[in-house]
C-alpha positions as CSV (number, residue, x, y, z in Angstrom):
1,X,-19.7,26.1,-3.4
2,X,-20.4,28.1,-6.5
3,X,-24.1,28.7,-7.9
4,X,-24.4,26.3,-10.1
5,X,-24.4,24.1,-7.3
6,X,-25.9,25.9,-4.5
7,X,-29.2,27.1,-6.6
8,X,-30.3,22.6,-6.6
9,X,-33.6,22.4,-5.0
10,X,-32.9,18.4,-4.5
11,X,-32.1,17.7,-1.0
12,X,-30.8,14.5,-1.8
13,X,-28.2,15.5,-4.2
14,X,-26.6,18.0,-2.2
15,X,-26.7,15.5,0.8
16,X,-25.2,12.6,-1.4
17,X,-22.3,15.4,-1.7
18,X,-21.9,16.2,1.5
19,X,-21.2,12.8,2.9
20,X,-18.8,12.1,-0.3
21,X,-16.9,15.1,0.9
22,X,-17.2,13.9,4.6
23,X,-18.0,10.4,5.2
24,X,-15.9,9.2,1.8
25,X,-12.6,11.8,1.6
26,X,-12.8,13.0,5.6
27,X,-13.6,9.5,7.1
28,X,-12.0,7.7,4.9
29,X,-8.7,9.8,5.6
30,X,-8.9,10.0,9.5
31,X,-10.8,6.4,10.7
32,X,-8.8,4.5,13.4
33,X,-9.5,1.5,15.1
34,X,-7.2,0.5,18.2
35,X,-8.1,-2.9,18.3
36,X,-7.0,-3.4,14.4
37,X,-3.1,-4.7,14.0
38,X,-2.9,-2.5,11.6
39,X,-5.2,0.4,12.8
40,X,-5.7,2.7,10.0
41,X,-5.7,0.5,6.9
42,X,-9.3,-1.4,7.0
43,X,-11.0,1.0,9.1
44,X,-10.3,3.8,7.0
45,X,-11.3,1.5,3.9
46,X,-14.5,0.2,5.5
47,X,-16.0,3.8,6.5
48,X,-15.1,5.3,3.3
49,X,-16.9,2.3,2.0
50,X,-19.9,3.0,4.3
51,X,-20.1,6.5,2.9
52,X,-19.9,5.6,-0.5
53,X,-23.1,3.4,0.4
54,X,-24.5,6.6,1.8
55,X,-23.9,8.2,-1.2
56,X,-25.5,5.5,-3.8
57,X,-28.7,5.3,-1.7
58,X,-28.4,9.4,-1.7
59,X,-28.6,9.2,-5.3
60,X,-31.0,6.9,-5.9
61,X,-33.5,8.9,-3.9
62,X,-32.7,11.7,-6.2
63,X,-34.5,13.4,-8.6
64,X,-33.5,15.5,-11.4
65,X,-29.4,15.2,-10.8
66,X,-27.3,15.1,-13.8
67,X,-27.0,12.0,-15.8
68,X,-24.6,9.1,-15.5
69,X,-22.0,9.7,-18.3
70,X,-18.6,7.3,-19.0
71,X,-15.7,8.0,-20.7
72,X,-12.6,6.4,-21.5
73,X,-10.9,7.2,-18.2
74,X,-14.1,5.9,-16.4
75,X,-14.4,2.6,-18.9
76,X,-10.4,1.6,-18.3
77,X,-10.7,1.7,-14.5
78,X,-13.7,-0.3,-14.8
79,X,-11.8,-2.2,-16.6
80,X,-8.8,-3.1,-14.5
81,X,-11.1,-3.0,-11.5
82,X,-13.1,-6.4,-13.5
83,X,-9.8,-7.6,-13.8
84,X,-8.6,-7.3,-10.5
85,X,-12.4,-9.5,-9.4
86,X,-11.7,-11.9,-12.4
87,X,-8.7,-12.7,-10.8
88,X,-9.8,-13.6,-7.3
89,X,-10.8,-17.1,-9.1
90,X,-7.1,-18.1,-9.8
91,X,-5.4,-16.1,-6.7
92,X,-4.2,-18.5,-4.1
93,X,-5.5,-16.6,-1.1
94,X,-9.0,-15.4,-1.8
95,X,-9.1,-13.2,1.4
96,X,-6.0,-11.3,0.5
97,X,-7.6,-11.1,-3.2
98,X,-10.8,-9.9,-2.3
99,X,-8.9,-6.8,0.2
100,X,-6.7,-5.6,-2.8
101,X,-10.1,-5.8,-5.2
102,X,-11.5,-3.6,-2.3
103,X,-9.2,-1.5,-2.1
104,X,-9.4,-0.7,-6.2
105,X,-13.3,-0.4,-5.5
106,X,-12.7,2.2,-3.8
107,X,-10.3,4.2,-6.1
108,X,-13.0,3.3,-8.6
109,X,-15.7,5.1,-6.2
110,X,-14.0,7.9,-5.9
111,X,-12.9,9.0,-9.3
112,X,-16.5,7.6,-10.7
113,X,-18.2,10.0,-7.7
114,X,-16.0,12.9,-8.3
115,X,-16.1,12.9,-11.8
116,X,-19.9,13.0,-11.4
117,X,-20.0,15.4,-9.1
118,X,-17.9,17.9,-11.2
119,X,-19.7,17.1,-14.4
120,X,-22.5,18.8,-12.7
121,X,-20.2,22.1,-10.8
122,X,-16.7,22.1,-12.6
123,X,-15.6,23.7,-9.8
124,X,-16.6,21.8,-6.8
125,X,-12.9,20.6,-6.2
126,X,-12.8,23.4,-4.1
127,X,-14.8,22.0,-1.4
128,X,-12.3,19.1,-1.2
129,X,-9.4,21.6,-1.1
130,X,-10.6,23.0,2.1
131,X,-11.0,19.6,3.1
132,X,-7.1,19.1,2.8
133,X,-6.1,22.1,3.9
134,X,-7.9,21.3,7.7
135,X,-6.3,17.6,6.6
136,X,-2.8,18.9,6.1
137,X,-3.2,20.5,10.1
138,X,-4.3,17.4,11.8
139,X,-1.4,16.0,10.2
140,X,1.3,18.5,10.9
141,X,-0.5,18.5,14.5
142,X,0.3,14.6,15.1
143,X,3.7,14.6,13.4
144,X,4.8,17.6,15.6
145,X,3.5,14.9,18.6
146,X,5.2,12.2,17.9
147,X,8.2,14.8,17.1
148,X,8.5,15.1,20.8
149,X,8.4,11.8,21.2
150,X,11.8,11.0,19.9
151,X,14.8,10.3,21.9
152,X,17.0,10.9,19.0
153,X,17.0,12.3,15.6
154,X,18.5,10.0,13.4
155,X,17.0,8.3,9.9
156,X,16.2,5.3,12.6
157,X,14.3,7.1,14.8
158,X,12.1,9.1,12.0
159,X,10.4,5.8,11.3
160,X,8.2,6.8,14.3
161,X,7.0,9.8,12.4
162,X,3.6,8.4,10.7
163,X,1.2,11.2,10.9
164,X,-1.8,10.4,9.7
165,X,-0.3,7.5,7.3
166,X,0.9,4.2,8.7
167,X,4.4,4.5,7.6
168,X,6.8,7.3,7.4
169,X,7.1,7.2,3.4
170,X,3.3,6.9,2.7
171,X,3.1,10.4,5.2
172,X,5.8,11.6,3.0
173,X,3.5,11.0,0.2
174,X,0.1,11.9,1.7
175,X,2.0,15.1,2.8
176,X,3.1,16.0,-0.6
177,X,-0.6,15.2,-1.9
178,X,-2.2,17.2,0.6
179,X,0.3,20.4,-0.2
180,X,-0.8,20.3,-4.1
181,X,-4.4,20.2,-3.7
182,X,-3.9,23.1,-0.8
183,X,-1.5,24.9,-3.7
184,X,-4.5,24.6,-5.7
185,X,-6.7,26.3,-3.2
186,X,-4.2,28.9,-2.8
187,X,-4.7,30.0,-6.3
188,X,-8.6,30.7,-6.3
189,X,-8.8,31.3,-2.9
190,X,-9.8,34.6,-1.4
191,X,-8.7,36.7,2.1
192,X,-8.3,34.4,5.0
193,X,-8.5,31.2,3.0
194,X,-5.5,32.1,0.9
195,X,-3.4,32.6,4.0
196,X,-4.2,29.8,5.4
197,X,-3.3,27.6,1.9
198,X,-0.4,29.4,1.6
199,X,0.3,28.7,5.2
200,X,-0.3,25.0,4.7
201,X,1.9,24.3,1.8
202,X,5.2,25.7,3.5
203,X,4.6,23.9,6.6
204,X,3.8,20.7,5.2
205,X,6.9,21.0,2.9
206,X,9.0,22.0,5.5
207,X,7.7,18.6,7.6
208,X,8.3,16.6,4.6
209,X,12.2,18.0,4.8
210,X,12.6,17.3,8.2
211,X,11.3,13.6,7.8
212,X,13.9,12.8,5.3
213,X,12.2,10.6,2.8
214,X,14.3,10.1,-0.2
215,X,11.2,8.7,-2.6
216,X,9.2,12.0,-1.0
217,X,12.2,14.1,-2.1
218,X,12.6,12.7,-5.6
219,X,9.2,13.1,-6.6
220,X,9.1,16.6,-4.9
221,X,11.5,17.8,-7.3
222,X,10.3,16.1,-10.3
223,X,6.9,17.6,-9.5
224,X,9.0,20.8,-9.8
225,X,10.7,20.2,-13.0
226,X,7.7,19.3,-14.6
227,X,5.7,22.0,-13.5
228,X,8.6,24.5,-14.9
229,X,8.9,22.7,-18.6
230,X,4.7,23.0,-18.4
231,X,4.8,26.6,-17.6
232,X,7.5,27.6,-20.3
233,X,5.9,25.5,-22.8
234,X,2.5,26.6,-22.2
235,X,3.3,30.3,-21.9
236,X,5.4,30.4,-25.5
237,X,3.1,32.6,-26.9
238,X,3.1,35.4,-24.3
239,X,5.3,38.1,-23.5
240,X,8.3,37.4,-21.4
241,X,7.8,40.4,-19.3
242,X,4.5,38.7,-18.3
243,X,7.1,36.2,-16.8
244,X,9.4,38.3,-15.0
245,X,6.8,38.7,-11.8
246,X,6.2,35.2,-11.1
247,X,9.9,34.4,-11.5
248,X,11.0,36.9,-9.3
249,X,8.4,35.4,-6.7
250,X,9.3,31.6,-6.8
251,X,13.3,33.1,-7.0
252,X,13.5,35.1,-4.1
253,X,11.2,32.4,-2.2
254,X,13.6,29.6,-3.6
255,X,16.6,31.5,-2.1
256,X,15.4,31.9,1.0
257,X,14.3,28.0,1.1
258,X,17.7,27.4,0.1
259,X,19.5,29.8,3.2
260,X,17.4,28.5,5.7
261,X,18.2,24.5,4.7
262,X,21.9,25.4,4.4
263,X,22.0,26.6,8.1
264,X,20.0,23.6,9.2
265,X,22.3,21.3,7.3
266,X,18.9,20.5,5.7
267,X,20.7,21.3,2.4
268,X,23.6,18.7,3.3
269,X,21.1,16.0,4.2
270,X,19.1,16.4,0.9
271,X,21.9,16.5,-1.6
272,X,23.2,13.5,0.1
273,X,19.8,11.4,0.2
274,X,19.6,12.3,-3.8
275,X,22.8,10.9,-4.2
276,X,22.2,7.7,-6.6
277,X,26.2,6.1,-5.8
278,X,25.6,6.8,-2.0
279,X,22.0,5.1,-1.8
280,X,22.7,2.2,-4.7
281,X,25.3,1.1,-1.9
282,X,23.1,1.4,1.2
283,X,21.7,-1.9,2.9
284,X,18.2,-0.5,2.0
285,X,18.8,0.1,-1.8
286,X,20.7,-3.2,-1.9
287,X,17.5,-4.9,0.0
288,X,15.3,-3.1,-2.4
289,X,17.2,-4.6,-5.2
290,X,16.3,-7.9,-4.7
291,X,13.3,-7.4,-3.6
292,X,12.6,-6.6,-7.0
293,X,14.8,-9.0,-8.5
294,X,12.5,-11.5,-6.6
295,X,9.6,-10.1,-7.9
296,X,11.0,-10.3,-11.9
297,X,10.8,-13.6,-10.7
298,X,7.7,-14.0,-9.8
299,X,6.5,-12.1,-12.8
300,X,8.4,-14.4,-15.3
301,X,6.3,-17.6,-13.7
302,X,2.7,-15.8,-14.4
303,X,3.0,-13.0,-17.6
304,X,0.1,-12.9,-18.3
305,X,-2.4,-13.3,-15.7
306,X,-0.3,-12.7,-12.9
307,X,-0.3,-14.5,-9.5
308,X,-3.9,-12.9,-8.9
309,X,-4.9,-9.4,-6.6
310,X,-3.2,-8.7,-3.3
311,X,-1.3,-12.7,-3.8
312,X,2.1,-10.9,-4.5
313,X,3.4,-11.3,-0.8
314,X,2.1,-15.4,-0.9
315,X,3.9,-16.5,-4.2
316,X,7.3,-14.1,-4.1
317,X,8.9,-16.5,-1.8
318,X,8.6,-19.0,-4.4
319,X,11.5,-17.8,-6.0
320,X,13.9,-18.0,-2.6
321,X,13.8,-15.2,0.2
322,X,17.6,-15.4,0.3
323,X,19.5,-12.6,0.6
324,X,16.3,-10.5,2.3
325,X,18.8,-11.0,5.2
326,X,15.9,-8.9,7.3
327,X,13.0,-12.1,6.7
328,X,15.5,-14.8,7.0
329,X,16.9,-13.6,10.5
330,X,14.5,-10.6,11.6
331,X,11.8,-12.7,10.7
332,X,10.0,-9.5,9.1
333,X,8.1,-10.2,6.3
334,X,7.3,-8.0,2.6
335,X,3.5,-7.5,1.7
336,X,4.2,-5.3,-1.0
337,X,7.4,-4.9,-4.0
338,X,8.0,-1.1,-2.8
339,X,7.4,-0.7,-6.1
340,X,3.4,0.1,-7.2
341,X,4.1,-0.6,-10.8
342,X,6.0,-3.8,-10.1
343,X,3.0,-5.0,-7.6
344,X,0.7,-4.6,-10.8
345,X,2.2,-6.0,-13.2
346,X,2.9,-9.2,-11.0
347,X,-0.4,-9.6,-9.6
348,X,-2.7,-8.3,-12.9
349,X,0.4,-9.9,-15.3
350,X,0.6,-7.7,-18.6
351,X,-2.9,-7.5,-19.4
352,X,-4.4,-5.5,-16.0
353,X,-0.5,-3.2,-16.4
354,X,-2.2,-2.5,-19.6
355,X,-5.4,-1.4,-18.0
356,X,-3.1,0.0,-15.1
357,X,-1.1,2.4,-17.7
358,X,-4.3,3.1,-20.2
359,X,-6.1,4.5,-17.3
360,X,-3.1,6.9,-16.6
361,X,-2.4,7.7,-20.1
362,X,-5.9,8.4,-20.4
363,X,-6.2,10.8,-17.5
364,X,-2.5,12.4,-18.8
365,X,-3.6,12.8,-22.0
366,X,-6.7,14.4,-21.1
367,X,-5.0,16.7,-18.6
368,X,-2.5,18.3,-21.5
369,X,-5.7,18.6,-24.4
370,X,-6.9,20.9,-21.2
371,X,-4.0,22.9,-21.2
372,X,-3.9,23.4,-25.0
373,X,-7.2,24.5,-25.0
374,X,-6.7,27.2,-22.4
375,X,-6.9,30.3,-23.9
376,X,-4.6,32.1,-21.6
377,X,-2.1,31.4,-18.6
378,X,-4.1,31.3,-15.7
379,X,-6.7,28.7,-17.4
380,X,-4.3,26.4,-17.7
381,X,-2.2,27.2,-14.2
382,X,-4.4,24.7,-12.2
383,X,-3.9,21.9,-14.7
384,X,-0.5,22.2,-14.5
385,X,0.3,21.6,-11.0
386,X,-1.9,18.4,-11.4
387,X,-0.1,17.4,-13.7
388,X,3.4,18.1,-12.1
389,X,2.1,16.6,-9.3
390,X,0.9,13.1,-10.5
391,X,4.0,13.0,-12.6
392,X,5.7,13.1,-9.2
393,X,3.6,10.6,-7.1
394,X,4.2,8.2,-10.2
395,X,7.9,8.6,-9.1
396,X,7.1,8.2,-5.5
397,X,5.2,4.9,-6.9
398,X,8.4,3.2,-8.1
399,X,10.1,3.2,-4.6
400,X,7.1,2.8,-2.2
401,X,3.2,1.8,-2.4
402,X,0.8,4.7,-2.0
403,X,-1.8,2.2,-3.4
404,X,-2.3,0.1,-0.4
405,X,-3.3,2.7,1.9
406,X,-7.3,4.2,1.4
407,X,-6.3,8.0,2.1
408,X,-3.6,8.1,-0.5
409,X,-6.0,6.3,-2.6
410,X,-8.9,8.9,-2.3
411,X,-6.5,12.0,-2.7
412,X,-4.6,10.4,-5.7
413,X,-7.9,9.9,-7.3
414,X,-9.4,13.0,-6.5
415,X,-6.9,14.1,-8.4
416,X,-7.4,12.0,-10.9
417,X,-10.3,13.2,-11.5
418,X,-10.1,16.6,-11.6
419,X,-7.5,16.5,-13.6
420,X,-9.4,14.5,-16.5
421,X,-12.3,17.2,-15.9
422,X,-15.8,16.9,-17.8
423,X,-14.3,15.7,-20.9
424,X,-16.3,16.2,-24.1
425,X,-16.5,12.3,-25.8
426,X,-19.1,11.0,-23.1
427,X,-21.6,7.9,-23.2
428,X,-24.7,8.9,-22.0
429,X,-26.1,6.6,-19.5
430,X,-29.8,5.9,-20.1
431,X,-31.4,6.5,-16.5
432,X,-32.5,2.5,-16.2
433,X,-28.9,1.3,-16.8
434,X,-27.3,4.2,-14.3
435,X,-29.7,3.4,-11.4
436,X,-29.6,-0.7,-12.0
437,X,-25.6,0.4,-11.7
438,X,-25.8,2.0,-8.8
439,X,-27.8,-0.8,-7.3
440,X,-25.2,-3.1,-8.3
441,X,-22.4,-0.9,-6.5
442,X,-24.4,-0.8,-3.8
443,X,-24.8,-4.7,-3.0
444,X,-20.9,-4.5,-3.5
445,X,-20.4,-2.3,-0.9
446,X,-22.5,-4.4,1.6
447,X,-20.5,-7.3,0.5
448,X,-17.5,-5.3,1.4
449,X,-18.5,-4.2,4.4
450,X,-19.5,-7.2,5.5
451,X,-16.4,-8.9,4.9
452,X,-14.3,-5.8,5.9
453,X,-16.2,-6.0,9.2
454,X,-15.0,-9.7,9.3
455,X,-11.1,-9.0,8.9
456,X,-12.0,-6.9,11.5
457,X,-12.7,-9.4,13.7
458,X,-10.3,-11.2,13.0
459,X,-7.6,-9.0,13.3
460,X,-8.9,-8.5,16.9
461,X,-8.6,-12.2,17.6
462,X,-5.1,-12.3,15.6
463,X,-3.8,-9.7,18.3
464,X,-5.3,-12.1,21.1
465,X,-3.6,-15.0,19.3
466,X,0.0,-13.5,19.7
467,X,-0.3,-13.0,23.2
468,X,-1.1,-16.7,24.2
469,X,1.5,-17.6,21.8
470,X,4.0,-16.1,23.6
471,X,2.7,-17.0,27.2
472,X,2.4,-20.5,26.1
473,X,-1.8,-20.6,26.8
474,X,-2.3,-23.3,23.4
475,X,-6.1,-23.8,24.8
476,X,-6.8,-20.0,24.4
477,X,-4.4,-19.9,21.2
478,X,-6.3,-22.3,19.3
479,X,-9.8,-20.7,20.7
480,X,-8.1,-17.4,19.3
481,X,-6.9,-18.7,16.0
482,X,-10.1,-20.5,15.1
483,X,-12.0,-17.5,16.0
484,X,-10.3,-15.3,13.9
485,X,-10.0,-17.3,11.0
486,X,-13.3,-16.8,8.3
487,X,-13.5,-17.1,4.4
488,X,-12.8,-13.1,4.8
489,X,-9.3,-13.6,6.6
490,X,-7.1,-16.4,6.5
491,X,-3.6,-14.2,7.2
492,X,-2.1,-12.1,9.8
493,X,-0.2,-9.2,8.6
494,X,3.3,-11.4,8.5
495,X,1.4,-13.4,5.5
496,X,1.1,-16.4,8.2
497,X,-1.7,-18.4,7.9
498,X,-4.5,-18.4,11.0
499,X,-3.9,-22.3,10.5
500,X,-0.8,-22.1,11.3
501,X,-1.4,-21.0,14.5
502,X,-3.8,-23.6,15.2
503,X,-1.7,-26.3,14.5
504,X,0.8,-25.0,16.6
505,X,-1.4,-25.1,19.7
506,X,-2.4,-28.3,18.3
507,X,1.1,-30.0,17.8
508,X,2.2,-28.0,21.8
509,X,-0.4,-30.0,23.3
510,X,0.4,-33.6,21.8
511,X,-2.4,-33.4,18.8
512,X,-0.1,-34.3,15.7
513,X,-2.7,-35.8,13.8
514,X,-4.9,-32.5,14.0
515,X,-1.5,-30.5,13.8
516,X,-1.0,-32.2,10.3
517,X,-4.2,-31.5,9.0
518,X,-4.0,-27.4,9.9
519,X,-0.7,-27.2,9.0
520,X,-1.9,-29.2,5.4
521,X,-4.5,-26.2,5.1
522,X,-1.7,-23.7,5.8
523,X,0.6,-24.8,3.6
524,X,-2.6,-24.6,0.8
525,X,-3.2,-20.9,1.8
526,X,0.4,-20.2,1.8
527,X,2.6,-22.4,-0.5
528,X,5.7,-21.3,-0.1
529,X,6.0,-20.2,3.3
530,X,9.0,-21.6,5.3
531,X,7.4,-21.9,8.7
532,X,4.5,-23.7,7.2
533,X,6.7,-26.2,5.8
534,X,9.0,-27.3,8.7
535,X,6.1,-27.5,11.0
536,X,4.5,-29.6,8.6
537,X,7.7,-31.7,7.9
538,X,7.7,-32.1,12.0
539,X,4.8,-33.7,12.4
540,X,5.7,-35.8,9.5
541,X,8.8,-36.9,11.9
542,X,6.5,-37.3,14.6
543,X,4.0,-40.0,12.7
544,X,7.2,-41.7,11.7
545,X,7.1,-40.7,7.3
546,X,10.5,-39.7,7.7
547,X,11.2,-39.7,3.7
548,X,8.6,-37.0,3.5
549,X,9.2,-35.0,6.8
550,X,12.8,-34.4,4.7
551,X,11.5,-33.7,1.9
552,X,9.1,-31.0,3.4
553,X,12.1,-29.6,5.8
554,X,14.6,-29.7,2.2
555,X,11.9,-27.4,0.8
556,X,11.8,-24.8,4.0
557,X,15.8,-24.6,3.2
558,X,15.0,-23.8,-0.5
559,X,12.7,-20.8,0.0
560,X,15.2,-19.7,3.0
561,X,18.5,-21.1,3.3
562,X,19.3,-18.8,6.2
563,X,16.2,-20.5,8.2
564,X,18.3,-22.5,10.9
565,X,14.7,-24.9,12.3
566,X,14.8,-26.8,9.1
567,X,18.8,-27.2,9.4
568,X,18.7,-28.2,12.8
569,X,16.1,-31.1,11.9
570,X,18.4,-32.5,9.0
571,X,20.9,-32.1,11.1
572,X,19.2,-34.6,13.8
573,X,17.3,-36.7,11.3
574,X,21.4,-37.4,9.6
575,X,22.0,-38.0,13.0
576,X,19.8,-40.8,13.7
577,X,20.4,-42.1,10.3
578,X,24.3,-42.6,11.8
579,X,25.2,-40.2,8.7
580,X,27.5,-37.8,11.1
581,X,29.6,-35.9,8.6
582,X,25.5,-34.8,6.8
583,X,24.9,-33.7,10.3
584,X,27.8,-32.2,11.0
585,X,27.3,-30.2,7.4
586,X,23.7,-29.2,8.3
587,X,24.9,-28.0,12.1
588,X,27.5,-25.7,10.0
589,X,25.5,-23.7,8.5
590,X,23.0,-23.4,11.4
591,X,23.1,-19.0,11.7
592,X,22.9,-19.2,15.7
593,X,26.1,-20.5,16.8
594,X,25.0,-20.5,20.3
595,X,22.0,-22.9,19.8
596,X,24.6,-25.2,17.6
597,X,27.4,-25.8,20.0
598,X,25.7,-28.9,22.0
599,X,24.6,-30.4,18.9
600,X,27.8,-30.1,17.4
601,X,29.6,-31.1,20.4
602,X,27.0,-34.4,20.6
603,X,28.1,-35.1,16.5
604,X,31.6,-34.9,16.9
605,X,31.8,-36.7,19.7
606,X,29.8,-39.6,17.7
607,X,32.1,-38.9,14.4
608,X,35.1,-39.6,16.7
609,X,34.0,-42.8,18.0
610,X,32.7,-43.6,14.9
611,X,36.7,-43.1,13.5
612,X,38.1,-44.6,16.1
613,X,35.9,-48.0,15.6
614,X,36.9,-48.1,11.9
C-alpha cells in the first residue's frame, strides 16, 4: 500500500478498505454454498453484498476520508442501475427482476467503491492485483482437480472444467481477467512478487488453451491486437530503437508459445476453433443462431422499454422455442441470449442499451485521454493493457454472459474503474448528501440480503422438491414447493414456476380444482411456458371445458411444436370427438415413436371400422 495511504490515522477508513478488498473482491469471488442449485451464483452475490454493508457502515463511522465525488462514468451507471429498478414495475417476474437489479447493484458498488478508494491512493489497485494473483492459484489449483477427474479429453468432457466459475466459458473469461490484472502487477511489481505475476499469467494462459474456449480465444487475441495498435500508436513519437528490446522479448516468447502448441497440436486445435466456416456450421453456432434470432424477436415486441431486468428467459419463448432442438427434446432450458449485449438491449429495450453503451464509452474514452496525457511510454503502458483487455472481454460478451456471474462482475468493474482513474470533471458531494447516500445504499443492501437469503431458501427447498418429484412423494412435494416459493423466488433455475410444482402434486393426488388455480398462477409468472400450459389445458379436460383445454394445449404446440404431451392430448381429445384422421395427424408428429405406436394402433384400428361402416 503506498504512503499516501498508509500515513491515515482513521481506523475506519483503512478498515472499510480492507473488507472491500476481502469481504467484497475475495468473498465475493470464492463463496460457495452446497445446498444452493446453483452453488456459487447467490452466495457469492449475497456475501459480496454483506461486505459492501460492512463497508458503508465503515465509512459512515469515518472521519476525515476524502469526499464523495461523481462523474460521468459514476452518474451513467447510476443511471442504467435506476433503470434496471424502474423496470421491475413492468417485468413479469418480479423475483427474477429484482436478482438481475441485484446483480447491477453490485457492479454499481464496486466501481462506485473503487473509484473512491483510488481517488484517495491512485495506486491502490495494487492491493487487488495481489488479490488476483493468489485468485488466479486457487483457480488453476481446482481446474488441475477436476483435470484428473476426466475420463476423456474431448470438447464434451471439458465442460467439467469450471474452476472457480460455474461454467467452463465464464472460467475462460474469469481466467483471462485474472491474467490482465496479474500482467498489471507484473509491471510495478518488485523481487518475488514479479515472479510470481509473471508466473501466474503463463499458467493461466496456458489453462485457458487447454480448455478450448472459442469466445476465450477470440477475445484473447483481440486483447492482443489491440494492445499492439495502442503501443505503436502511443509510442509514434519515440525512437524505434527504444522498441527493438520489448519486441525482441514478446518475439522470442511468441515463438516459443508457438513451438510448444504446435507439438501439442494445441496450434491445430486453435486455428481450427477460430475457424468462422467450420463453427458457423457446428450444431452449437447453428443453436446460437437462433437463439438470437429468438431474441430479435423478442426485442421487436418491447423497443423501447424492454421485457423488464432478468425477464429475458420468461418472454423469449413467446416467439416459438422451435428449432432449440436441445429445450424441445432435452428439455434444457436458456436463462440468458449468450450474448451480454443482446440480454441488455432486450431486457432494458433501447433506452437502458444507451445507458449500457454511455457507461462504456465513458470509461473508454476516459481510458485513451489517459494515455494521451502520458508523457512517456511507461505512463501510459498500464492503461493500455486495460484497455486491450476490456476491448477483449466486450468480445467475449457477444458469445457468452460474463454479466450474470458476481466474480466476473467485480473484476470487470475493478477494471472499470481503474481504468477511468480520478478523472478531473468531478461533482463534489456536499458531506450531508454523501452520507444520506450511503444510508440509502445501505437499507438496499439489507433489502438484498434479505431477499437473497430468501432465494436461498428456496433453492434449498427447490432441490428437495425434485427429489419427491421423481419418487412420486406429492404430500412432501407440495410441502416442498410451497416452502420454497416467497415474493423473492418464484422460479427454479429451468424458469419453471414453484406453482407449477404444486399443482402437479396437487392434480397427482386428485385435487384438479386446486391444480387449476396453481397452474393459473404459473401460467401468470410464466406466460409462455409450454409445460405450464398443457397442465393447465389438462385440468381443463378434467372439469370437462374441453373448448378451452384445446385451446390451452393448441397454445403449448405454438411455443414448442416438438413438445409431444400437448400432441398426444389432441390426439385423444380428436379421438373422442370420433375425428380419427385429426388424431391420426396429431399422433404423426408425436417425436417418441415408441410412446405412439398403441395409440396409433387404437386410431387406425377405429379409422378402419369407421371405413368399413361407410
Amino acid at each position: 500500500m503506498s504512503k499516501t495511504y498508509s500515513k491515515s490515522s482513521n481506523q475506519w477508513y483503512r478498515f472499510a478498505f480492507w473488507v472491500f478488498l476481502l469481504g467484497v473482491i475475495g468473498a465475493g469471488s470464492l463463496a460457495y454454498w452446497p445446498n444452493a442449485l446453483d452453488r456459487t451464483l447467490v452466495p457469492r452475490l449475497w456475501m459480496a453484498l454483506l461486505g459492501g454493508g460492512l463497508v458503508v457502515i465503515s465509512l459512515l463511522l469515518a472521519r476525515d476520508t476524502p469526499r464523495w465525488t461523481l462523474g460521468w462514468p459514476e452518474g451513467l451507471l447510476l443511471g442504467y442501475f435506476l433503470w434496471q429498478l424502474q423496470s421491475c414495475f413492468w417485468a413479469t417476474a418480479f423475483a427474477e427482476a429484482l436478482l438481475e437489479v441485484q446483480r447491477t447493484g453490485l457492479a454499481l458498488l464496486v466501481f462506485l467503491f473503487a473509484r473512491y478508494f483510488l481517488k484517495a491512493d491512485s495506486e491502490i489497485w495494487q492491493q487487488w492485483g495481489r488479490l488476483a494473483i493468489g485468485l488466479s492459484w486457487v483457480g488453476v489449483a481446482i481446474a488441475l482437480y477436476q483435470f484428473a477427474q476426466l475420463e476423456a479429453y474431448d470438447k464434451q468432457a471439458l465442460y467439467q472444467i469450471k474452476g472457480l466459475s460455474g461454467h467452463r466459458n465464464l472460467f475462460g473469461a474469469l481466467l483471462l481477467l485474472l491474467s490482465g490484472h496479474a500482467l498489471l502487477q507484473w509491471r510495478v511489481e518488485r523481487g518475488r512478487w514479479k515472479h510470481l505475476a509473471s508466473v501466474t499469467v503463463i499458467l493461466n494462459l496456458l489453462l485457458l488453451l487447454s480448455l478450448q474456449i472459442r469466445s476465450a480465444w477470440v477475445g484473447l487475441l483481440v486483447s492482443g491486437v489491440v494492445f499492439g495498435g495502442l503501443y505503436f500508436w502511443s509510442a509514434k513519437r519515440l525512437l524505434w530503437r527504444r522498441l527493438l528490446r520489448p519486441l525482441l522479448i514478446l518475439g522470442g516468447v511468441f515463438g516459443i508459445a508457438l513451438l510448444i502448441a504446435s507439438a501439442t497440436g494445441l496450434l491445430d486445435t486453435f486455428w481450427q476453433q477460430l475457424d468462422i466456416s467450420r463453427y458457423s456450421q457446428s450444431e452449437t453456432a447453428i443453436e446460437r443462431f437462433r437463439l438470437w434470432d429468438k431474441t430479435w424477436c423478442t426485442i421487436g415486441k418491447h423497443p423501447w422499454l424492454g421485457v423488464g431486468a432478468g425477464n429475458w428467459q420468461i418472454h423469449f419463448p413467446d416467439c416459438g422455442v422451435h428449432g432449440l432442438y436441445s429445450i424441445e427434446l432435452n428439455q434444457v432450458t436458456f436463462q440468458r441470449p449468450h450474448n451480454d449485449w443482446l440480454w441488455v438491449l432486450a431486457e432494458g429495450g433501447g433506452l437502458g442499451l444507451g445507458l449500457y453503451l454511455a457507461f462504456w464509452g465513458s470509461v473508454l474514452y476516459a481510458g485513451v485521454r489517459r494515455i494521451m496525457k502520458a508523457s512517456n511510454l511507461e505512463e501510459s503502458w498500464l492503461q493500455m493493457v486495460r484497455l486491450s483487455l476490456l476491448t477483449g472481454l466486450g468480445v467475449i460478451a457477444l458469445f457468452s454472459f460474463p454479466k450474470e456471474r458476481p466474480e466476473l462482475l467485480i473484476w470487470t468493474y475493478l477494471l472499470l474503474a481503474s481504468t477511468a482513474g480520478a478523472g478531473n470533471r468531478q461533482w463534489s458531494m456536499p458531506t450531508s448528501i454523501a452520507k444520506t447516500g450511503l444510508i440509502a445504499l445501505l437499507l438496499g443492501i439489507i433489502f438484498s440480503l434479505f431477499s437473497l437469503q430468501s432465494r436461498l431458501r428456496g433453492e434449498y427447498h427447490t432441490n428437495a422438491a425434485y427429489a419427491w418429484r421423481n419418487l412420486g412423494q406429492w404430500d412432501r412435494l407440495l410441502a416442498s414447493a410451497r416452502q420454497a416459493e416467497s415474493p423473492f423466488y418464484t422460479h427454479d433455475p429451468t424458469t419453471i414456476p414453484m406453482a407449477w410444482y404444486e399443482g402437479t402434486a396437487r392434480f397427482a393426488q386428485g385435487d384438479v380444482e386446486g391444480a387449476e388455480q396453481a397452474f393459473r398462477r404459473a401460467s401468470a409468472l410464466s406466460p409462455f411456458n409450454q409445460h405450464v400450459w398443457n397442465d393447465l389445458a389438462s385440468c381443463q379436460e378434467k372439469l370437462g371445458r374441453r373448448e378451452q383445454a384445446k385451446t390451452y394445449y393448441l397454445e403449448a404446440l405454438r411455443i414448442s411444436p416438438l413438445f409431444d404431451d400437448p400432441r398426444l392430448n389432441m390426439a385423444i381429445i380428436s379421438y373422442k370427438e370420433q375425428d380419427l384422421e385429426k388424431a391420426l395427424h396429431y399422433i404423426g408428429g408425436l417425436q417418441d415413436s415408441i410412446r405412439a405406436a398403441p395409440y396409433r394402433k387404437i386410431i387406425e384400428e377405429a379409422l378402419l371400422q369407421k371405413q368399413q361402416k361407410e
